[in-house]
C-alpha positions in Angstrom: 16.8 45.9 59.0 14.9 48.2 56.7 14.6 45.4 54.3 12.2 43.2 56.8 10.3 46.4 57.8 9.6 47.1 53.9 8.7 43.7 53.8 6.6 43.9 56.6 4.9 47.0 55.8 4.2 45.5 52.0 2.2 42.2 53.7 0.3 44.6 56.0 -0.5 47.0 53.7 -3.3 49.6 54.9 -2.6 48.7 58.7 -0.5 50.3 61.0 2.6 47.8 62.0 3.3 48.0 65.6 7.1 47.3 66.1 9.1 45.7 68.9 12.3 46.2 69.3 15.1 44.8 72.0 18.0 47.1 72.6 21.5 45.8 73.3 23.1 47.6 75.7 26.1 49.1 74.5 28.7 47.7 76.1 27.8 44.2 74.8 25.9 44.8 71.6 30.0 46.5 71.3 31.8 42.9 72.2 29.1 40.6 70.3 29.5 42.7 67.1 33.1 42.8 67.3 32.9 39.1 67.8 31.3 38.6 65.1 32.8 40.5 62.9 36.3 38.7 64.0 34.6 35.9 63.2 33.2 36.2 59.9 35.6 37.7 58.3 39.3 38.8 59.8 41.0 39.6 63.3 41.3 43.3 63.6 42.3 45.2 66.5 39.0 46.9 69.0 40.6 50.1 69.1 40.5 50.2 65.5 37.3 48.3 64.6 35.6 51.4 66.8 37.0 53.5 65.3 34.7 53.0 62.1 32.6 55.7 61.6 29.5 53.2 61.2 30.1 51.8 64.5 30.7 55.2 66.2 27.6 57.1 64.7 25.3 54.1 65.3 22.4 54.9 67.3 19.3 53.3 68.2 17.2 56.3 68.6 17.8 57.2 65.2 16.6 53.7 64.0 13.2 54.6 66.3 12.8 58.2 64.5 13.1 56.9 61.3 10.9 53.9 61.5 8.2 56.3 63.5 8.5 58.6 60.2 6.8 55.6 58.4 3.4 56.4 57.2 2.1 53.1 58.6 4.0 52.3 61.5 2.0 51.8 64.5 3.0 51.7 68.2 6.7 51.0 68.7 7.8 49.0 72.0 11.3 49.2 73.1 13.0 47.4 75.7 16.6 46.7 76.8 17.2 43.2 75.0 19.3 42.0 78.6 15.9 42.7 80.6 13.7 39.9 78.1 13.8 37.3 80.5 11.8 39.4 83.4 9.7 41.3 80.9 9.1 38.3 78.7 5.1 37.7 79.6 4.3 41.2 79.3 6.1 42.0 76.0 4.3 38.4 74.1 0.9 40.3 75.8 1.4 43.2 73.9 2.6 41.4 71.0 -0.6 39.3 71.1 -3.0 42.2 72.0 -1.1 44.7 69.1 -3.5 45.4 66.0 -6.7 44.1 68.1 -7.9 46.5 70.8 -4.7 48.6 71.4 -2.7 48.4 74.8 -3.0 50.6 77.8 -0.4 52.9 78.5 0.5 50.8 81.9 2.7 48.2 80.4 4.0 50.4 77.7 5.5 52.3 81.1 6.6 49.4 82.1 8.7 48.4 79.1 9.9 52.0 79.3 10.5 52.1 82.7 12.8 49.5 82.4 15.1 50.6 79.5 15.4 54.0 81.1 16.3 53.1 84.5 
């Protein structure tokens, strides 16, 4: 959340941050929450628990534009959190290449390619 990216941006202070982020798709990020929620605190019906405005306006390209806004936010990786297992060696290659000699544009396409399809 926007407390560990504050964080985050305080320890690397004066270098851009590159960020990685896995996506849920909707579907289940939608039952895990929901889950969750039921489970920490009380039953309460879907159709209802939906029907929150914080659930229904939630977006994750609106969490990308706002960290990109950042003055010292890097690159920022996205990928579909259900495709990690297949896309596992090249995302820890970028995480391990990030801040030292910057990444070529062929695996960030294929990070992309991948949530978009």
């Amino acid at each position: 959340g926007a407390k560990r990216v504050a964080r985050a941006r305080e320890v690397f202070k004066g270098s851009a941050v590159d960020v990685f982020l896995a996506i849920r798709r909707a579907d289940k990020f939608m039952a895990s929450y929901y889950g969750e929620h039921v489970r920490q605190t009380k039953a309460i019906w879907f159709r209802d628990f939906f029907k929150k405005p914080k659930i229904r306006e939630s977006r994750w390209t609106g969490l990308v534009e706002n960290l990109a806004e950042l003055p010292d936010i890097g690159k920022i990786y996205v990928w579909r959190y259900e495709d990690y297992a297949t896309l596992q060696n090249q995302i820890l290659a970028l995480m391990l290449q990030s801040g030292r000699t910057g990444v070529a544009g062929e695996e960030l396409d294929l990070l992309t390619e991948t949530l978009v399809h």
